[in-house]
N, C-alpha and C positions, 0 to 999 in steps of 0.2 A: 852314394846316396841317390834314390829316384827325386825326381823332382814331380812338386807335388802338382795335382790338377787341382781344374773346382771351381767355381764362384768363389770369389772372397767378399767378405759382407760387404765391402764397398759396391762391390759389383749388384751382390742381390740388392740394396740399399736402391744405386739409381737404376736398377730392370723394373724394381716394384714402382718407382715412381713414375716412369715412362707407362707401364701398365693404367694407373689409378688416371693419369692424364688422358690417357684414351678410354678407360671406359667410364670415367663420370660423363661427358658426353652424350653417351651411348646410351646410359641407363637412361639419361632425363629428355633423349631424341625417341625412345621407341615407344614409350606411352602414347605421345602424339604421333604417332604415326598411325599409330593401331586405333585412334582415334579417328583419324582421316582417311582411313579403311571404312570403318562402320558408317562416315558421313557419304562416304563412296556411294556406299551397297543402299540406303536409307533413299539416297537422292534419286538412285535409279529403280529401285520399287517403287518411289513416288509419282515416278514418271511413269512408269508402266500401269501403275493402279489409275493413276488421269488420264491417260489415252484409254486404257481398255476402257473404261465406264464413261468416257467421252465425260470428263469433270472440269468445266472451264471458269469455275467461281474457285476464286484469289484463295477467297480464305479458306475455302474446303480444302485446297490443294496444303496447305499450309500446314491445316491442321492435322492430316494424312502425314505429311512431313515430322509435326511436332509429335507424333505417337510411335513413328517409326525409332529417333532417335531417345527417344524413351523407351523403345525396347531395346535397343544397342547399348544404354547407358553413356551417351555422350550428354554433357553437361556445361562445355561452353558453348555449344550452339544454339541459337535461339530458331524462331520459326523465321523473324521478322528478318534475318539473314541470307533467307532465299526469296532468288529473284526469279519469278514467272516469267516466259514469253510467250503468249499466245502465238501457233499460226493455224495456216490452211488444213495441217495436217495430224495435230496435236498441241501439246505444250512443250517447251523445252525448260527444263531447271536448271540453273545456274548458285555457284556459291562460293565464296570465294571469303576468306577471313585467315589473320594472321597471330601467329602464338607464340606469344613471349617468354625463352626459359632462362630465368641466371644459373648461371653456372658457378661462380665463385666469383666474391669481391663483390666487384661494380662491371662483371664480364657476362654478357648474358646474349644469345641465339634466337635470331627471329626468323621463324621458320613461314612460311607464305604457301598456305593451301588454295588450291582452286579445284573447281570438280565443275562438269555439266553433264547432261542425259539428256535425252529425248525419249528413252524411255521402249526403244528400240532393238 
């Protein structure tokens, strides 16, 4: 008699579980990633649109800010979350904020974004 191959359902049973364990994770880490992409791109247009038009008022810069990520559709960023630096040679934008995802239970991932530009 050949002896048999194969998964046996115990085996498929904990592969699917070892699966589900790594990709819930994964599902609920790449929204915010691709989030803090679009704060990327948002922060260094902003900086480039301040320097090329020499725009050194807080709130204009801000609000250049607050329209960009309204066109990327980010939604937990606010405007009042970026921080200006004036110097000699333009502005520099800085930003910096942190996202909290549970996972399961009372088990949850905090992820810590940073970003600057100059816009350069």
């Amino acid at each position: 008699m050949k002896k048999q191959q194969g998964f046996s359902l115990t085996g498929m049973i904990l592969v699917s579980i070892i699966v589900v364990l790594l990709a819930l994770p994964t599902i609920k880490i790449v929204p915010s990633v691709l989030e803090y992409r679009a704060v990327i791109k948002a922060v260094g247009l902003t900086a480039q649109a301040a320097n090329a038009e020499s725009i050194r008022d807080i709130s204009k810069i801000r609000s250049i800010f607050s329209r960009k990520i309204q066109v990327e559709s980010v939604y937990g960023i606010s405007e009042s979350m970026l921080k200006v630096q004036r110097s000699g040679s333009g502005v520099t934008l800085k930003i910096e904020y942190e996202k909290k995802i549970p996972l399961f239970l009372n088990a949850s991932l905090l992820l810590e974004f940073k970003t600057e530009s100059s816009g350069k």
